[in-house]
Structure formats: C-alpha cells, structure tokens
mmCIF file of the N, C-alpha and C atoms, coordinates in Angstrom:
data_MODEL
# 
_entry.id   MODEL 
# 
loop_
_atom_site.group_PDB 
_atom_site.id 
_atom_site.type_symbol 
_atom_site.label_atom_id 
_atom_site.label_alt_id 
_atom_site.label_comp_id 
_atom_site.label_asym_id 
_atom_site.label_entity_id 
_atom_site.label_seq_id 
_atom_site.pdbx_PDB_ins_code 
_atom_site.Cartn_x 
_atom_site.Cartn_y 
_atom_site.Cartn_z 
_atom_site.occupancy 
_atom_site.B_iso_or_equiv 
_atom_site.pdbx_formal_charge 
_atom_site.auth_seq_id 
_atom_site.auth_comp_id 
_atom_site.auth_asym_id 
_atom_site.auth_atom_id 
_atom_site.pdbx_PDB_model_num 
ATOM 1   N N  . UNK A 1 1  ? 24.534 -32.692 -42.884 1.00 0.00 ? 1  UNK A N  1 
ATOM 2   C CA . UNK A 1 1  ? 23.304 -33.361 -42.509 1.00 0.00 ? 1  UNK A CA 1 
ATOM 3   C C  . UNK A 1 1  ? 22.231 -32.931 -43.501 1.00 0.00 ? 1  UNK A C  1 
ATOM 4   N N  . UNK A 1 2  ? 21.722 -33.727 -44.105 1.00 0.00 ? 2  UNK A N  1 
ATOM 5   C CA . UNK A 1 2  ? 20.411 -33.543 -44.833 1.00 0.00 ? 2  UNK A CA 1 
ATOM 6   C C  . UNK A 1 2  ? 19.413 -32.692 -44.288 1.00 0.00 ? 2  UNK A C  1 
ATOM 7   N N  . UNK A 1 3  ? 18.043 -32.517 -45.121 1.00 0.00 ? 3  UNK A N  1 
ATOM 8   C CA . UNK A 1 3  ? 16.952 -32.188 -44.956 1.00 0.00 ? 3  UNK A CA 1 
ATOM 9   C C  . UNK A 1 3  ? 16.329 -33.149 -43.973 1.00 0.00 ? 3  UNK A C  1 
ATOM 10  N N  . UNK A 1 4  ? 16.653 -34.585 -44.632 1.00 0.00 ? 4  UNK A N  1 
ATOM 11  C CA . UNK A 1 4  ? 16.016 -35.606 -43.834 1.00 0.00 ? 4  UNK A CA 1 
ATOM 12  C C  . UNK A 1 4  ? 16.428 -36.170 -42.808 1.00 0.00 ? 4  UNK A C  1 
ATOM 13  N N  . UNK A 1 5  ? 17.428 -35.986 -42.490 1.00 0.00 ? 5  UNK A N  1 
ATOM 14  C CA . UNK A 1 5  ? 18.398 -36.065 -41.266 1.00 0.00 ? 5  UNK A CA 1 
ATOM 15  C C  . UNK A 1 5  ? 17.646 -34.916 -39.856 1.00 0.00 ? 5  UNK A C  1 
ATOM 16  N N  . UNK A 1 6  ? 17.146 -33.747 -40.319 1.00 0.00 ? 6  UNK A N  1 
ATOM 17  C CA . UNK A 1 6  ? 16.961 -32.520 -39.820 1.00 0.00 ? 6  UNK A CA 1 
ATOM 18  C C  . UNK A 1 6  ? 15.287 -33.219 -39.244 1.00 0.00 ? 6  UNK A C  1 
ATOM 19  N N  . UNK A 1 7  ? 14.935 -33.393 -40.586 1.00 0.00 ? 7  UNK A N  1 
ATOM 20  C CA . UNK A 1 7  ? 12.959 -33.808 -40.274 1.00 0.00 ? 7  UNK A CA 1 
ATOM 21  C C  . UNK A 1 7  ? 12.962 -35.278 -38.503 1.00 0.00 ? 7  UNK A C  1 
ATOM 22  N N  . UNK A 1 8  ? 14.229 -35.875 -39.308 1.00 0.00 ? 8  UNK A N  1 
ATOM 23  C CA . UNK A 1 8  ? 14.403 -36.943 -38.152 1.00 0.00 ? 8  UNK A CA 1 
ATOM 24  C C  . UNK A 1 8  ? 14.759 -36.672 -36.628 1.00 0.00 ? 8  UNK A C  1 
ATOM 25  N N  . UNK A 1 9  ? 15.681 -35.454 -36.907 1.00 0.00 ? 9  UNK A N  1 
ATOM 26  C CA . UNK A 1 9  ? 15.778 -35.183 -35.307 1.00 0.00 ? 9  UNK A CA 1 
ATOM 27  C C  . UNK A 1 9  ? 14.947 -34.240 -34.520 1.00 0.00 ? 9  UNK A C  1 
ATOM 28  N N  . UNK A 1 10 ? 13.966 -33.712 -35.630 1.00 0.00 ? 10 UNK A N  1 
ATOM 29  C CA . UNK A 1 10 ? 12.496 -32.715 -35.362 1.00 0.00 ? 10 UNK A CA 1 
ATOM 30  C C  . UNK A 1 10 ? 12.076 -33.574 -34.373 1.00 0.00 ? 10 UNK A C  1 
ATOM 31  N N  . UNK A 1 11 ? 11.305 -34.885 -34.982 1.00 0.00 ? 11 UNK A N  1 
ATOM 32  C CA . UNK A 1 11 ? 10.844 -35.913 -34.455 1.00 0.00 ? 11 UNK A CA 1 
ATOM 33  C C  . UNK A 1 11 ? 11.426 -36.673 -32.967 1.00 0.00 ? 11 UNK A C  1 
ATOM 34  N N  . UNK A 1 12 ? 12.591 -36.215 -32.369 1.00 0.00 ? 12 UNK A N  1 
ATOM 35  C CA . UNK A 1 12 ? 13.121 -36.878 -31.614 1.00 0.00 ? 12 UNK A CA 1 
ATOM 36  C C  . UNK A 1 12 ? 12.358 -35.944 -29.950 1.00 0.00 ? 12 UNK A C  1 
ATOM 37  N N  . UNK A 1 13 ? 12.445 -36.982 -29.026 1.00 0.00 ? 13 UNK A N  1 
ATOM 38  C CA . UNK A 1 13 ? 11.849 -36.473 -27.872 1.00 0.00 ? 13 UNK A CA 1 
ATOM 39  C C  . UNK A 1 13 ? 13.362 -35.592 -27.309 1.00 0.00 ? 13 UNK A C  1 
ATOM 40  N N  . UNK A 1 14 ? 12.966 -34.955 -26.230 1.00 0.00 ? 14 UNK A N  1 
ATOM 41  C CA . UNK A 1 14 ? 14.225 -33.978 -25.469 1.00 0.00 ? 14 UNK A CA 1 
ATOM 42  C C  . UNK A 1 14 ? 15.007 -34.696 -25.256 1.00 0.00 ? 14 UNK A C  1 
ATOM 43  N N  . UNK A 1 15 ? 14.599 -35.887 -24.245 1.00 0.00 ? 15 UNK A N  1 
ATOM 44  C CA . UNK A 1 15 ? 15.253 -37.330 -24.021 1.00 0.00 ? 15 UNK A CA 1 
ATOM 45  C C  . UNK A 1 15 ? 16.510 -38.120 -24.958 1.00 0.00 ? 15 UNK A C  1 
ATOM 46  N N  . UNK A 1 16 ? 15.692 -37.900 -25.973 1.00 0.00 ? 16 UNK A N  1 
ATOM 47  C CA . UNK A 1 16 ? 16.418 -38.542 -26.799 1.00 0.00 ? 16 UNK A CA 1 
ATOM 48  C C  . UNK A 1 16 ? 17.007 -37.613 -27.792 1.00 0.00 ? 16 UNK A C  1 
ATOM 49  N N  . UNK A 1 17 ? 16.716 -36.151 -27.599 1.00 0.00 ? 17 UNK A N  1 
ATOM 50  C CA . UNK A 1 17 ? 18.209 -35.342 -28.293 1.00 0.00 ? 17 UNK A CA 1 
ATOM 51  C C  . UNK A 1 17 ? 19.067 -35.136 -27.490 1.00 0.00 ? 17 UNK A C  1 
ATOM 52  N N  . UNK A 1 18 ? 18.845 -35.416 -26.334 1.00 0.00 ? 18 UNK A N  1 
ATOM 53  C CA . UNK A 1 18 ? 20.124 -35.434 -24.709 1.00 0.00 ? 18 UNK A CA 1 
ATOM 54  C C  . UNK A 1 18 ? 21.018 -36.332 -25.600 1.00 0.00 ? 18 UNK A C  1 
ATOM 55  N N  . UNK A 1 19 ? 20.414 -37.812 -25.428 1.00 0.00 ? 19 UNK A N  1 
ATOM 56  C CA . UNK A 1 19 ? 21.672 -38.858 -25.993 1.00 0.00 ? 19 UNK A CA 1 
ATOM 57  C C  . UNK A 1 19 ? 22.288 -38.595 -27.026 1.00 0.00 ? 19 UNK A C  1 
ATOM 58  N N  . UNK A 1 20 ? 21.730 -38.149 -28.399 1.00 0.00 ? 20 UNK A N  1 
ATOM 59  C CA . UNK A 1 20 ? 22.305 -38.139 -29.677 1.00 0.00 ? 20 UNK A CA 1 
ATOM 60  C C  . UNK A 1 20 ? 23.061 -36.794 -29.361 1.00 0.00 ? 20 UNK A C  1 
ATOM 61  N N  . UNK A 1 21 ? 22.985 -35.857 -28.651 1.00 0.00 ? 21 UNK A N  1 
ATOM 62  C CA . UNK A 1 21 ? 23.682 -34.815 -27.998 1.00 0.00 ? 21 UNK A CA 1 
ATOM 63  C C  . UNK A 1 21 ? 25.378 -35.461 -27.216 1.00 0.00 ? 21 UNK A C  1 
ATOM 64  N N  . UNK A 1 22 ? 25.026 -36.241 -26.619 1.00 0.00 ? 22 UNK A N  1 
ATOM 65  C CA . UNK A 1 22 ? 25.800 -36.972 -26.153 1.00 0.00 ? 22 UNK A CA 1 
ATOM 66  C C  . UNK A 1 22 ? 26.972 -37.686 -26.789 1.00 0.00 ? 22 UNK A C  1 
ATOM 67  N N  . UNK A 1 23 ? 26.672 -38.930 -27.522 1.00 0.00 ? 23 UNK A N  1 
ATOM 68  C CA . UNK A 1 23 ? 26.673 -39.238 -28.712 1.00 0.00 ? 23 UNK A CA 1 
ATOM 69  C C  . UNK A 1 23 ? 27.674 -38.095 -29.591 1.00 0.00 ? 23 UNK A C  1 
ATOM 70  N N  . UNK A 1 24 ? 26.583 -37.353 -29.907 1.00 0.00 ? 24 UNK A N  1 
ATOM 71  C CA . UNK A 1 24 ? 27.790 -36.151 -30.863 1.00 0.00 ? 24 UNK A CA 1 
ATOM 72  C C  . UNK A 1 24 ? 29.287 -35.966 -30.489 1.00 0.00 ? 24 UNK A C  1 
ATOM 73  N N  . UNK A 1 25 ? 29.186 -35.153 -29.003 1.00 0.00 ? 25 UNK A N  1 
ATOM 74  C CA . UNK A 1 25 ? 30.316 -35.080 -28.283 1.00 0.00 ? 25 UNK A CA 1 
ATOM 75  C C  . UNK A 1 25 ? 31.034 -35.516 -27.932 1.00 0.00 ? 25 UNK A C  1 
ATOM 76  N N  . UNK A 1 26 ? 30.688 -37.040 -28.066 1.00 0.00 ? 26 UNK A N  1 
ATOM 77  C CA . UNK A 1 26 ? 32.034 -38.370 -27.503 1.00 0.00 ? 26 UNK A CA 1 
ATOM 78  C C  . UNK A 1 26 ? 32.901 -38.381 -28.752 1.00 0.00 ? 26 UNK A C  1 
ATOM 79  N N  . UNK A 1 27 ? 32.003 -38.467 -30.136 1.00 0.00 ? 27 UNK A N  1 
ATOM 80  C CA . UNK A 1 27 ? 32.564 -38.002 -31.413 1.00 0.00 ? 27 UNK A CA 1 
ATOM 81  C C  . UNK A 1 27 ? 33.440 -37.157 -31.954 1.00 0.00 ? 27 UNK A C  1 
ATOM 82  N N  . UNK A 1 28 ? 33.092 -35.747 -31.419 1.00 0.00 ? 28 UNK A N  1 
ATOM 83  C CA . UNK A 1 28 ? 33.831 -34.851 -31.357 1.00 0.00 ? 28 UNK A CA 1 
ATOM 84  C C  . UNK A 1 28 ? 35.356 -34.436 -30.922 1.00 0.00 ? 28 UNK A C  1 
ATOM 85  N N  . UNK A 1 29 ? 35.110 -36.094 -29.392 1.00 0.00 ? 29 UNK A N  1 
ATOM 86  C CA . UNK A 1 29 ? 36.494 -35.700 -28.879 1.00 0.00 ? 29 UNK A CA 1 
ATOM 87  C C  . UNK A 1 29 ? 37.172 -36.866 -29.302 1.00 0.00 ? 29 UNK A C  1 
ATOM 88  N N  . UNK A 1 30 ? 36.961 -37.699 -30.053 1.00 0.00 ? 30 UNK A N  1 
ATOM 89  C CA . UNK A 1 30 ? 37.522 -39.078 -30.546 1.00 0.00 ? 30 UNK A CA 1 
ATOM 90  C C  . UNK A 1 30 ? 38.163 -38.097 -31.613 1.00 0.00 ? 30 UNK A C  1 
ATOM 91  N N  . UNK A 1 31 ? 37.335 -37.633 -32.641 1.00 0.00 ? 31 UNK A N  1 
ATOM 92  C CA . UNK A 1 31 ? 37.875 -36.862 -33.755 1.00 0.00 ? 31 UNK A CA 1 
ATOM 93  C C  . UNK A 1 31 ? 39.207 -35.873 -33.223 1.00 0.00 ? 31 UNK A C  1 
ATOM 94  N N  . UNK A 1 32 ? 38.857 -35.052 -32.412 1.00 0.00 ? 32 UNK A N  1 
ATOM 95  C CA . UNK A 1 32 ? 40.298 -34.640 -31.826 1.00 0.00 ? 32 UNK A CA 1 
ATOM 96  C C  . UNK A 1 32 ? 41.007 -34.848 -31.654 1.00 0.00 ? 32 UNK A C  1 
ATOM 97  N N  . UNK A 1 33 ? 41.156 -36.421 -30.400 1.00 0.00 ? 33 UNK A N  1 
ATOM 98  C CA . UNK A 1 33 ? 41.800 -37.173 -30.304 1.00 0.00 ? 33 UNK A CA 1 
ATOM 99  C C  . UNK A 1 33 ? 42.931 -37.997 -31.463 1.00 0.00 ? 33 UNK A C  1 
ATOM 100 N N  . UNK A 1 34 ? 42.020 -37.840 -32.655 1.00 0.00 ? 34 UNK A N  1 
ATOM 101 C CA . UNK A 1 34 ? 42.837 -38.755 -33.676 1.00 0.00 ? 34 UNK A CA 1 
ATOM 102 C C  . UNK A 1 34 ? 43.708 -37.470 -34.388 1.00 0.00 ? 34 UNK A C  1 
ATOM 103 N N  . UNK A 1 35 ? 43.079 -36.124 -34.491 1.00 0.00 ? 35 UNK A N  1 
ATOM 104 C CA . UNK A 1 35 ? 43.971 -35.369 -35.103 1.00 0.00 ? 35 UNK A CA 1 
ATOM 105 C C  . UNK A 1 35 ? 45.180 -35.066 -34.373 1.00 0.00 ? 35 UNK A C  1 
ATOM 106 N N  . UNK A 1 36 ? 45.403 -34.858 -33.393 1.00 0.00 ? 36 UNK A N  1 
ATOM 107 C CA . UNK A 1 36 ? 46.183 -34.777 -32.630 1.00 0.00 ? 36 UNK A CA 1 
ATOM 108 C C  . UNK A 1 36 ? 47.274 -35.601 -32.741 1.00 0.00 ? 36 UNK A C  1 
ATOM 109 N N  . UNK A 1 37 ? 46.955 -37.011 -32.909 1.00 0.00 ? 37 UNK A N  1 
ATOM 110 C CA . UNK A 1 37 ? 47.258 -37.848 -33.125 1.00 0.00 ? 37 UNK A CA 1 
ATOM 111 C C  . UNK A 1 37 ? 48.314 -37.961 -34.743 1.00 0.00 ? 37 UNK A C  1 
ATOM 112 N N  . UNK A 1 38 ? 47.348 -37.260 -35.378 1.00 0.00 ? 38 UNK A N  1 
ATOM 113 C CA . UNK A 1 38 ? 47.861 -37.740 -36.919 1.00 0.00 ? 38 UNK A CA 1 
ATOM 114 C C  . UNK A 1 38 ? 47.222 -38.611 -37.191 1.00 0.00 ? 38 UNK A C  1 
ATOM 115 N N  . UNK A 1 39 ? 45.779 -39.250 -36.888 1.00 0.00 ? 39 UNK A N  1 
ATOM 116 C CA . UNK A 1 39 ? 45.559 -40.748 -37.503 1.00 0.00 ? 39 UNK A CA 1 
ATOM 117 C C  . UNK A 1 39 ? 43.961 -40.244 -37.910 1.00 0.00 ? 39 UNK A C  1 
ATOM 118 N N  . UNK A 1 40 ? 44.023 -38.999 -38.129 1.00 0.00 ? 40 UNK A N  1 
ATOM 119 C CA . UNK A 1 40 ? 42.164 -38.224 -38.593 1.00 0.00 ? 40 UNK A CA 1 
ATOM 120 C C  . UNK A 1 40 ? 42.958 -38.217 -40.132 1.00 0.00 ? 40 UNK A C  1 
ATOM 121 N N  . UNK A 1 41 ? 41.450 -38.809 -40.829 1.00 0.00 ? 41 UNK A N  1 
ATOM 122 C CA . UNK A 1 41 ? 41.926 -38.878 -42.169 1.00 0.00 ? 41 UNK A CA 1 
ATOM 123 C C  . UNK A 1 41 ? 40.806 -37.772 -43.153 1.00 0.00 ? 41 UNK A C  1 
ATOM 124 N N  . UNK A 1 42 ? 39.562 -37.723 -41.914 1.00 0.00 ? 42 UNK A N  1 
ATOM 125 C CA . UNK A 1 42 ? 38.705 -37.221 -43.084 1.00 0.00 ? 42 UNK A CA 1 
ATOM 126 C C  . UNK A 1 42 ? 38.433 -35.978 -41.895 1.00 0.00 ? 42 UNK A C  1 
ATOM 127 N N  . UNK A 1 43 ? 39.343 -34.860 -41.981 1.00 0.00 ? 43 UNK A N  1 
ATOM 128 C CA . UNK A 1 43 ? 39.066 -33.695 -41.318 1.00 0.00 ? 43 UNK A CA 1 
ATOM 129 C C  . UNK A 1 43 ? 37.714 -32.808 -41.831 1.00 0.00 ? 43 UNK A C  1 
ATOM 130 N N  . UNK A 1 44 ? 36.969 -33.052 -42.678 1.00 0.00 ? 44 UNK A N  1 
ATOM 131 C CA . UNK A 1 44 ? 35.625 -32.204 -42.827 1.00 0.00 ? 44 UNK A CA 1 
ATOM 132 C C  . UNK A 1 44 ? 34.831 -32.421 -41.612 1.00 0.00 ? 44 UNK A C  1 
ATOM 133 N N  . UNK A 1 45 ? 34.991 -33.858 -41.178 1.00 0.00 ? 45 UNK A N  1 
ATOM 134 C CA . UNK A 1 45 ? 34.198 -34.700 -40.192 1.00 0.00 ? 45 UNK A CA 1 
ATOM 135 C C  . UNK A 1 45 ? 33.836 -33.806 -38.632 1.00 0.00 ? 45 UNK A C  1 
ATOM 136 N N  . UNK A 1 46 ? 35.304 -33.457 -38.373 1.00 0.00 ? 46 UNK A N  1 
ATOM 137 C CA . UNK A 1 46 ? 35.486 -32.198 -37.397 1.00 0.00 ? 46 UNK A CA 1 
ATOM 138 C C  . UNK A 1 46 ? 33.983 -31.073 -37.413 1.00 0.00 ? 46 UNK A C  1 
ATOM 139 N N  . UNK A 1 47 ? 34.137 -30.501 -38.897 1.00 0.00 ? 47 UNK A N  1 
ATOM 140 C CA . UNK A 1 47 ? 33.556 -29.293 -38.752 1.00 0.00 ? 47 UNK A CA 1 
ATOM 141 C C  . UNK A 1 47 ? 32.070 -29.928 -38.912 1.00 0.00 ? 47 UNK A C  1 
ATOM 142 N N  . UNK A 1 48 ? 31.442 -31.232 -39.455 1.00 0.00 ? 48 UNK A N  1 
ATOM 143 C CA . UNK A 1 48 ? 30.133 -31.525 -39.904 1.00 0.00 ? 48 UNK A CA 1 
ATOM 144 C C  . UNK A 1 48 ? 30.245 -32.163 -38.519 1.00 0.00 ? 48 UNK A C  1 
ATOM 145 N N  . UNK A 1 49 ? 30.437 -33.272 -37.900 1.00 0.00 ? 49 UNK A N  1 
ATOM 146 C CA . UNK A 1 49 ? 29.855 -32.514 -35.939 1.00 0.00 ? 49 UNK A CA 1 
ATOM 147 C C  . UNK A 1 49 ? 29.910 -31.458 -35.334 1.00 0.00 ? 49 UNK A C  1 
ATOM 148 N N  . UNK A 1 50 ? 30.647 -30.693 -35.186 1.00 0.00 ? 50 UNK A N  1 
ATOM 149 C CA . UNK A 1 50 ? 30.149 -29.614 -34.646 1.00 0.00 ? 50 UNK A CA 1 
ATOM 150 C C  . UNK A 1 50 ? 28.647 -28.897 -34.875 1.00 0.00 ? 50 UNK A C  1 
ATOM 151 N N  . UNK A 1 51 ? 28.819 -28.617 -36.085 1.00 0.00 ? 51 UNK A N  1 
ATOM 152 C CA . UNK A 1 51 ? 27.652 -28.285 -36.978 1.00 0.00 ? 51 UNK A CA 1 
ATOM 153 C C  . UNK A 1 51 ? 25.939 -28.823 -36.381 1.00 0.00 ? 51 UNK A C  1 
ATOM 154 N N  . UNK A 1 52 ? 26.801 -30.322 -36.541 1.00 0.00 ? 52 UNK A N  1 
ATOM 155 C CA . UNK A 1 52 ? 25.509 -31.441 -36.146 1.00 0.00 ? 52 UNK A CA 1 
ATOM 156 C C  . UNK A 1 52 ? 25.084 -31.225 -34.353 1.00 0.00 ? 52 UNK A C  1 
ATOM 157 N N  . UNK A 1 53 ? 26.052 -30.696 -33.668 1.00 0.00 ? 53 UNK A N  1 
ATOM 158 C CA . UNK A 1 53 ? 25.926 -30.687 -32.459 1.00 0.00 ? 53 UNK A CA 1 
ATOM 159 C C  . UNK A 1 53 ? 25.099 -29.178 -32.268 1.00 0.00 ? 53 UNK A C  1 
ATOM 160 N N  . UNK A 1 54 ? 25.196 -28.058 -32.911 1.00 0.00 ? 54 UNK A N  1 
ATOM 161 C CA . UNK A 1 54 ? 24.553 -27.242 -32.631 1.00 0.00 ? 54 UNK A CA 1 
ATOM 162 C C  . UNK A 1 54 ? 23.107 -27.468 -33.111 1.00 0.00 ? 54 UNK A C  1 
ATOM 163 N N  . UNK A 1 55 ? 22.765 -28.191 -34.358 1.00 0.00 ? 55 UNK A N  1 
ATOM 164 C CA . UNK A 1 55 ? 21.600 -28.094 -34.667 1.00 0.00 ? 55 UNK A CA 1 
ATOM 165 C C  . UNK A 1 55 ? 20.694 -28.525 -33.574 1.00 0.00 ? 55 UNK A C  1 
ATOM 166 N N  . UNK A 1 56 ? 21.279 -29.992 -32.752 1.00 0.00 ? 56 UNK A N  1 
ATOM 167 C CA . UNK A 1 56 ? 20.882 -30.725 -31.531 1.00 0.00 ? 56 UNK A CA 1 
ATOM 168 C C  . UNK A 1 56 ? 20.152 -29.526 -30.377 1.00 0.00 ? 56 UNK A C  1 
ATOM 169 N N  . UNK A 1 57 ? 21.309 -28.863 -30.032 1.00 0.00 ? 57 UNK A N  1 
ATOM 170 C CA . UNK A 1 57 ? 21.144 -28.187 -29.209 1.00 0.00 ? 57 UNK A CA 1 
ATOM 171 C C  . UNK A 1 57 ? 20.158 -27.050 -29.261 1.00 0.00 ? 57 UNK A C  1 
ATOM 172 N N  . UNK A 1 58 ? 20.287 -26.248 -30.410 1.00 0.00 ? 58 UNK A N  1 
ATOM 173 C CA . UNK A 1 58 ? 18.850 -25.450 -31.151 1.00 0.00 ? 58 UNK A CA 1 
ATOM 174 C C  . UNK A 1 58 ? 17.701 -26.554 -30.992 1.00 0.00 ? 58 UNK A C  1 
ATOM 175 N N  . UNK A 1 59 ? 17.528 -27.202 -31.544 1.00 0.00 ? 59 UNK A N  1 
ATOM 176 C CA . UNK A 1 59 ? 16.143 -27.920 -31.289 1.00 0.00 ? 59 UNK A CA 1 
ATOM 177 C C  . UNK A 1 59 ? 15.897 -28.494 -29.881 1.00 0.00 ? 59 UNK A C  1 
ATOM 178 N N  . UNK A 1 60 ? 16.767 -28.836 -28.919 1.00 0.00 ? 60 UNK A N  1 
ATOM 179 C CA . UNK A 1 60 ? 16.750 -29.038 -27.736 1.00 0.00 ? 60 UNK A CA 1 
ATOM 180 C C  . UNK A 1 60 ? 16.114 -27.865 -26.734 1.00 0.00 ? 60 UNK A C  1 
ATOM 181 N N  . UNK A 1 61 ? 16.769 -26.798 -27.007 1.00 0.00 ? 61 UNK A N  1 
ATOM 182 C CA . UNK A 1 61 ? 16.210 -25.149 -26.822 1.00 0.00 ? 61 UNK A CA 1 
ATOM 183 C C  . UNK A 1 61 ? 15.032 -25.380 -27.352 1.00 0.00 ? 61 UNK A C  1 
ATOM 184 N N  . UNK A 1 62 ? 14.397 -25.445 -28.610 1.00 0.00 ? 62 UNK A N  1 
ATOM 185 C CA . UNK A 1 62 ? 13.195 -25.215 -28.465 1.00 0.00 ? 62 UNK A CA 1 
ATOM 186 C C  . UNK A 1 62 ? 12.330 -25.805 -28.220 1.00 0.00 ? 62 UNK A C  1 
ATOM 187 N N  . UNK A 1 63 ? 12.666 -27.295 -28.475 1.00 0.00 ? 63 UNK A N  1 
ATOM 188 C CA . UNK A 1 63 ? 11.873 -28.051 -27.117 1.00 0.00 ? 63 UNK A CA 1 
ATOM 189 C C  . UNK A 1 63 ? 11.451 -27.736 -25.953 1.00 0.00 ? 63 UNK A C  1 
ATOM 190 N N  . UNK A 1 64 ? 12.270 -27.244 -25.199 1.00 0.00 ? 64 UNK A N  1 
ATOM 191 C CA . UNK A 1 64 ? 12.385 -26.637 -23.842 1.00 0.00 ? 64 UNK A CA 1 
ATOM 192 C C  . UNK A 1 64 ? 11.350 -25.474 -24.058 1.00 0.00 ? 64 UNK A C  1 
ATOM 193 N N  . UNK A 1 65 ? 11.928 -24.588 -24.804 1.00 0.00 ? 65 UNK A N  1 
ATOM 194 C CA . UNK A 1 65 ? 10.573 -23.685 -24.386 1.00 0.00 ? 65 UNK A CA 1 
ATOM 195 C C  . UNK A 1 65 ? 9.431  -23.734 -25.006 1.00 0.00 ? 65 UNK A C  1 
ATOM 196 N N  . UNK A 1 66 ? 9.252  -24.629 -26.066 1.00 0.00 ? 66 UNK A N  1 
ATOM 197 C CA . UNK A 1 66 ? 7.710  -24.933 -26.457 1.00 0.00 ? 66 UNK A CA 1 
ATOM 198 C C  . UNK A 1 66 ? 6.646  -25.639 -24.928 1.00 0.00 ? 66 UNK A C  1 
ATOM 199 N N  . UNK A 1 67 ? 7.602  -26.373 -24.824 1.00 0.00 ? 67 UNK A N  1 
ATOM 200 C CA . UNK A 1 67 ? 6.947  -27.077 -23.470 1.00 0.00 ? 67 UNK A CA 1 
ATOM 201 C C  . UNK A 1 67 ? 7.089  -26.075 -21.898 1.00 0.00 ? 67 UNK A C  1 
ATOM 202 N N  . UNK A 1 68 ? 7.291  -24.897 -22.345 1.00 0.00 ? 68 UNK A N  1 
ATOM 203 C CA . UNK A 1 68 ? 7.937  -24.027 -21.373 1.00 0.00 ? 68 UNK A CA 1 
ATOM 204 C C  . UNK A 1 68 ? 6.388  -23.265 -21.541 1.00 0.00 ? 68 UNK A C  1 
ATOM 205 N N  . UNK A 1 69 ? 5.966  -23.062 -22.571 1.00 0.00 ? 69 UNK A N  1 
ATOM 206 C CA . UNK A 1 69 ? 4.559  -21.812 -22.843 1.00 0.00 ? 69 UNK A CA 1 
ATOM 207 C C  . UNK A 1 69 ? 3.485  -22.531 -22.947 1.00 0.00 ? 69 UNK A C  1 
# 
C-alpha cells in the first residue's frame, strides 16, 4: 500500500474503516480459499492483505481513542 493509499484511509470515517475492514477479510479468506485450492497465483497478495488489514485496524484504534479523549 502506498503513501497515498495510507493518506486515503487517514481520511476515512470509523464507519467506513469497519467496511474496508470488512472488505479486507472476505479477501483474505477468498485468498486462502484459492491457495488451498491450488488456483492462488499471486501469493504476495496473502501477505499485502494482511498487512493492509492491520494498518485498518491501527487507525481504527486510533480513531477510537482520539474520539475517546
């Protein structure tokens, strides 16, 4: 994920890092799903959601407690 990818999900409400949170994880298990499978062709993909799913969740956290103080 980019810099600008990062600035974009700064910008996103809690709301709407829930979904793209969401979103991530349906991803995550499709990607599984296909390795398992044998039919995952681009295995980096695996480790760059995950990745993408924690950043979600860090900024989701601090959402939460900015609006927490």
């Amino acid at each position: 994920m980019s810099s600008k990818n990062i600035k974009e999900l700064r910008e996103l409400s809690l709301d709407e890092l829930h979904v793209r949170l969401a979103e991530l994880k349906q991803e995550a298990l499709n990607l599984r799903l296909q390795q398992a499978t044998g039919q995952l062709e681009n295995t980096a993909r695996r480790r760059q959601v995950r990745r993408d799913i924690a950043r979600v969740m860090t900024l989701a956290t601090e959402k939460r407690r900015a609006t927490a103080s």
